[in-house]
N, C-alpha and C positions, 0 to 999 in steps of 0.2 A: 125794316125799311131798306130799300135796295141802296147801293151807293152810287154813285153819279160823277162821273167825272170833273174836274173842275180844275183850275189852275193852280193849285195847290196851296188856296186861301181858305178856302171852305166854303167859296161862293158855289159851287155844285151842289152841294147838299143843302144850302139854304136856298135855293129856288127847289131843290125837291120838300121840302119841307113846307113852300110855299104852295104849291103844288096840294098838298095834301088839305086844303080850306074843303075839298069835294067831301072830305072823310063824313065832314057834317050834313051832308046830304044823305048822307046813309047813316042816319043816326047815331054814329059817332061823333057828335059835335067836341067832348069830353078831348078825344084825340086827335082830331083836329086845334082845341084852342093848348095844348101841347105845343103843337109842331108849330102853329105861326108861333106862339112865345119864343120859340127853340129858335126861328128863323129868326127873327125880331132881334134876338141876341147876336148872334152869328153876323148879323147885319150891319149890328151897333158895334160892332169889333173891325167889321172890315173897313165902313166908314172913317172910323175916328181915323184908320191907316192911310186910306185914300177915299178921302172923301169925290172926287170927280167922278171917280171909276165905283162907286157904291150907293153914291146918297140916292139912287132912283129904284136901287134895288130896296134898299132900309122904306122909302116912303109906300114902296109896292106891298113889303113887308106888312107895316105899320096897317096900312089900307087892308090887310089881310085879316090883320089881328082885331081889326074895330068891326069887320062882319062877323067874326065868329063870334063875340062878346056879344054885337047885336043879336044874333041868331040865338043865343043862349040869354037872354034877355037882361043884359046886364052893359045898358047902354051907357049908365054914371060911370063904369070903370072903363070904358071906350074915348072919355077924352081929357 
């Protein structure tokens, strides 16, 4: 996965990891529900630090990770 510049939180790489929900379009669904978990974490980290300046990126996150569960048919672990 390429790196992505970012302010030296890790919020770069967790919007490209966000980014990657497309992977399941190309039937990769598998690495795709990877990468939003991976974001999803990364999220939940920079949150708890500054929650003003993250919490829309974690809900974007979040909102990532419940389509690719849907899309892998697995909508009970989506809430």
């Amino acid at each position: 996965m390429a790196e992505v510049p970012d302010e030296g939180d890790g919020s770069g790489r967790a919007r490209l990891l966000m980014e990657s929900v497309h992977l399941g379009e190309l039937d990769r669904a598998a690495d795709a529900l990877r990468a939003e978990q991976e974001a999803v974490a990364v999220y939940r980290r920079l949150a708890a630090a500054s929650p003003e300046r993250h919490r829309g990126g974690l809900a974007h996150s979040l909102a990532g990770l419940d389509t690719v569960l849907s899309a892998l048919g697995r909508n009970e672990a989506s809430r």
